[in-house]
C-alpha positions as CSV (number, residue, x, y, z in Angstrom):
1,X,-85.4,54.0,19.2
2,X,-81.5,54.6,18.5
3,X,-79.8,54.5,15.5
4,X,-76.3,53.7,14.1
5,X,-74.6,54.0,10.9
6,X,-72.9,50.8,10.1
7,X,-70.9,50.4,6.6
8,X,-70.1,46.8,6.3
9,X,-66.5,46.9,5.5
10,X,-65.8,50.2,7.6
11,X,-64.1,48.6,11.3
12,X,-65.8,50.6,13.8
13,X,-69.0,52.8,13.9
14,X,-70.3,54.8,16.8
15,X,-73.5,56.7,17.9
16,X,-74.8,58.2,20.7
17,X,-78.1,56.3,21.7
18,X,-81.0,58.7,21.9
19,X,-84.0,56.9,23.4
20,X,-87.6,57.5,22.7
21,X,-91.1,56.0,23.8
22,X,-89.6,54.3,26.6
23,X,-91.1,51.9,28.4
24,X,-92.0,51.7,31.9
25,X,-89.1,50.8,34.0
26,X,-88.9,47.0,35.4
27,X,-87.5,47.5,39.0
28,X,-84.0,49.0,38.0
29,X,-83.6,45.4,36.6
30,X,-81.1,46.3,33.6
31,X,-80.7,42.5,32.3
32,X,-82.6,42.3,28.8
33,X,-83.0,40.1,26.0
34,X,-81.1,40.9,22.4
35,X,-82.2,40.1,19.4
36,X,-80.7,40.0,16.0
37,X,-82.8,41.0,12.9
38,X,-79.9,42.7,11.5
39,X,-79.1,39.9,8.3
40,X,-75.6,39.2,9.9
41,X,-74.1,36.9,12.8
42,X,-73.3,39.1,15.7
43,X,-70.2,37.1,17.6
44,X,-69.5,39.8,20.8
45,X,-71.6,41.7,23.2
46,X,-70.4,44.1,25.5
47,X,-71.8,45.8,28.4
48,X,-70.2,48.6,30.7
49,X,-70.7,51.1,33.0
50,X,-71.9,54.6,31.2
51,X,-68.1,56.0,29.9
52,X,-66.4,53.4,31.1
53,X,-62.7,53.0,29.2
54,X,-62.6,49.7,29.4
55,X,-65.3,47.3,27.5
56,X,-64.4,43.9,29.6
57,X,-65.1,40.6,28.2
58,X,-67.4,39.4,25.9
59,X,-70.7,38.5,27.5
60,X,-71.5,35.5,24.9
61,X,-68.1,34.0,25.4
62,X,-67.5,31.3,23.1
63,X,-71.2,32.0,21.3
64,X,-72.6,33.8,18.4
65,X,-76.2,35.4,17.9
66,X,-77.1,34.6,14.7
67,X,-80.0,36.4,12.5
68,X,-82.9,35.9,14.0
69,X,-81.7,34.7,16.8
70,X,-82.6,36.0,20.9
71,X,-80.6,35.7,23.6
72,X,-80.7,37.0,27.1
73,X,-78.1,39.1,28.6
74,X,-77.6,38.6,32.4
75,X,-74.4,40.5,33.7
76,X,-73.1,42.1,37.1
77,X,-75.1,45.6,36.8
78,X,-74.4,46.6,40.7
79,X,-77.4,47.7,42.9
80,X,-80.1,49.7,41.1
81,X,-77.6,50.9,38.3
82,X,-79.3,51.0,35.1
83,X,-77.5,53.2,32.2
84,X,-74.6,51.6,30.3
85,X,-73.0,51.2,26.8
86,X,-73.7,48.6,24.5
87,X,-71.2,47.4,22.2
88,X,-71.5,44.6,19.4
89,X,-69.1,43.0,16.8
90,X,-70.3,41.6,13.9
91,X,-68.8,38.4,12.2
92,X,-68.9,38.9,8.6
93,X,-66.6,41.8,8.3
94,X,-65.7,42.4,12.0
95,X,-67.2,46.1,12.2
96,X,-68.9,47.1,15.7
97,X,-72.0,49.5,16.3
98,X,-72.0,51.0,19.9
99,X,-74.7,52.9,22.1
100,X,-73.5,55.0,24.9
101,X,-75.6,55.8,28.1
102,X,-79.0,53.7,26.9
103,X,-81.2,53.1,30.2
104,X,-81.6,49.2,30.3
105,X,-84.4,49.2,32.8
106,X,-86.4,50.9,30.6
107,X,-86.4,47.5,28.4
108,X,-87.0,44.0,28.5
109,X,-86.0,43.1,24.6
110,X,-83.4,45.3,22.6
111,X,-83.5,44.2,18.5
112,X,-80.9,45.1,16.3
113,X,-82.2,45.9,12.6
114,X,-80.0,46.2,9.2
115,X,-80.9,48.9,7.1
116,X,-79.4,48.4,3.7
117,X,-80.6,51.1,2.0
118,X,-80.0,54.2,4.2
119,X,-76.5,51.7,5.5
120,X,-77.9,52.2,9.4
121,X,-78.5,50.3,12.1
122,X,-81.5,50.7,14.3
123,X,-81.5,49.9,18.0
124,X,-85.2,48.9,18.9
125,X,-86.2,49.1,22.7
126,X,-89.3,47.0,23.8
């Protein structure tokens, strides 16, 4: 698990993903699945190389991940690379949560969770 603090109005909120209980790795495969449990419509997904500058596009393109919603991630990950940072923007206020250097073939599904309460945002890897 990796956690973020997320304030809905605030533009940008960043943590360091610290990873626990991971799972057996799937063949340096880093593709995964996202899911949104989170209460809000997520419109961009970004993937890069660990502490890379530059974010690239938007995976989803034109498409949003609404609550609830799963969609798989396919991007170019090179041969047998496997740690990168995860970006996402959400639509209702346009803040982002980010994890840096999170080991993707150590997951198959990734779900995003809203905590109101404590104002975090959990990153779940399964």
């Amino acid at each position: 698990m990796f956690s973020l603090k997320m304030p809905l109005l605030a533009a940008l909120a960043v943590s360091v993903a610290t990873i626990a209980s991971p799972t057996p790795s799937r063949a340096n495969d880093a593709d995964f699945a996202l899911r949104n449990k989170t209460g809000y419509q997520i419109d961009e997904v970004y993937v890069s190389a660990r502490s890379s500058k530059n974010w690239g596009n938007d995976i989803m393109g034109s498409g949003a991940l609404g609550d609830g919603e799963k969609v798989n991630i396919v991007f170019p990950h090179g041969s047998g690379a496997c740690n990168f940072d995860l970006k996402v923007k959400y639509h209702d206020d346009g803040s982002t949560a980010e994890w840096s250097d999170v080991n993707l073939c150590q997951y198959e599904t990734i779900t995003l969770f809203w905590d109101r309460k404590n104002e975090v945002t959990r990153a779940v890897g399964e």
